[in-house]
N, C-alpha and C positions, 0 to 999 in steps of 0.2 A: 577456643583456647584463650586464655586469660594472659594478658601481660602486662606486665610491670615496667616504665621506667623509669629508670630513674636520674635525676639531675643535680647541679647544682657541687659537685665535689670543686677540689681546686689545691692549690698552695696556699695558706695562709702562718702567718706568722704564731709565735706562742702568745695567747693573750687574748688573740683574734676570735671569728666570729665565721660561719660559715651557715646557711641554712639549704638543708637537704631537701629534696621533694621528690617523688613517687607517683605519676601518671598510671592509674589502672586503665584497663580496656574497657571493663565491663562496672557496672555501677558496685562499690567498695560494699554499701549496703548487707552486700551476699555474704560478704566476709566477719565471721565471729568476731575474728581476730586479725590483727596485723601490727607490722614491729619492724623494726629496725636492727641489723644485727652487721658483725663488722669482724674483718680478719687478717688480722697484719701476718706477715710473710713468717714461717716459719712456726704459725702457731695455729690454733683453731676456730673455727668461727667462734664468734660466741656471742650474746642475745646483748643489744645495747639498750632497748626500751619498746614497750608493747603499748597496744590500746585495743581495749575492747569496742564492739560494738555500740555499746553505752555510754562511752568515753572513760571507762577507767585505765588508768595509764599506771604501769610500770618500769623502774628503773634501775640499773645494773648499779653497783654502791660506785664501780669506778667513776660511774658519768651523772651521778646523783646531786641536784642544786647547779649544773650546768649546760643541761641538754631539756631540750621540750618537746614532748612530740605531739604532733596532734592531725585529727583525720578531719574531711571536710566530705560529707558526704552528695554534696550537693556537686561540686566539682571533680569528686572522684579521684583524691588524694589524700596523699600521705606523706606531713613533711616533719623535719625534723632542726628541732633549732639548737645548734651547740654554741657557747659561748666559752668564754675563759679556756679556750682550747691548748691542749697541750703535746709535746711530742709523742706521747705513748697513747696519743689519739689517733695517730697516723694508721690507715688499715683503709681496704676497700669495704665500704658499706653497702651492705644489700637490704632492699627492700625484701619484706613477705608478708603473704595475705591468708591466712586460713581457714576456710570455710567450714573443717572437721579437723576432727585431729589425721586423717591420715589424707585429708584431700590439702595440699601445701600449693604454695607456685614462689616464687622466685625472680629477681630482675635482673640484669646484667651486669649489675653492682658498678660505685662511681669511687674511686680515688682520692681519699682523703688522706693531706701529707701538710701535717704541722714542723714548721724551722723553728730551731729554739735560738 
């Protein structure tokens, strides 16, 4: 069974700086895909940035020229760097790793809560 965790959420100010990371169990390698995806109260998840096994990386236009993601497969993570952070960034972020499109797994997701 494959798991994800993940770290690094917190309070940070508007402006501020936060860097998220994702601990797999099993070597990331396996994984096509993986991303970072986020979902504040009341609304739906939704996809905050991706990276291929390759390292081609994808970005949602909200979090676009502020956020970096990137996987390391040597250490077997997946972190993610937000900067210029804003309130409407506030949402719990979950990691995910995808090995096919129907085999998914999922972390426990960490709490990210920007003050303006």
């Amino acid at each position: 069974q494959v798991q994800l965790v993940e770290s690094g959420g917190g309070l940070v100010q508007a402006g501020g700086s936060l860097r998220l990371s994702c601990a797999a169990s099993t070597s990331i390698f396996s994984f096509t895909s993986m991303g970072w995806f986020r979902q504040a109260p009341g609304k739906q998840r939704e996809v905050v940035a991706t990276i291929t096994r390759g390292g081609s990386a994808n970005y949602a236009d909200s979090v676009k020229g502020r956020v970096t993601i990137s996987r390391d497969n040597a250490k077997n993570t997946l972190d993610l760097q937000m900067d210029s952070l804003k309130p409407e960034d506030t949402a719990v972020y979950y990691c995910n790793a995808a090995i096919n499109i129907i085999t998914k797994y999922w972390g426990q997701g960490t709490q990210v809560t920007v003050s303006s």
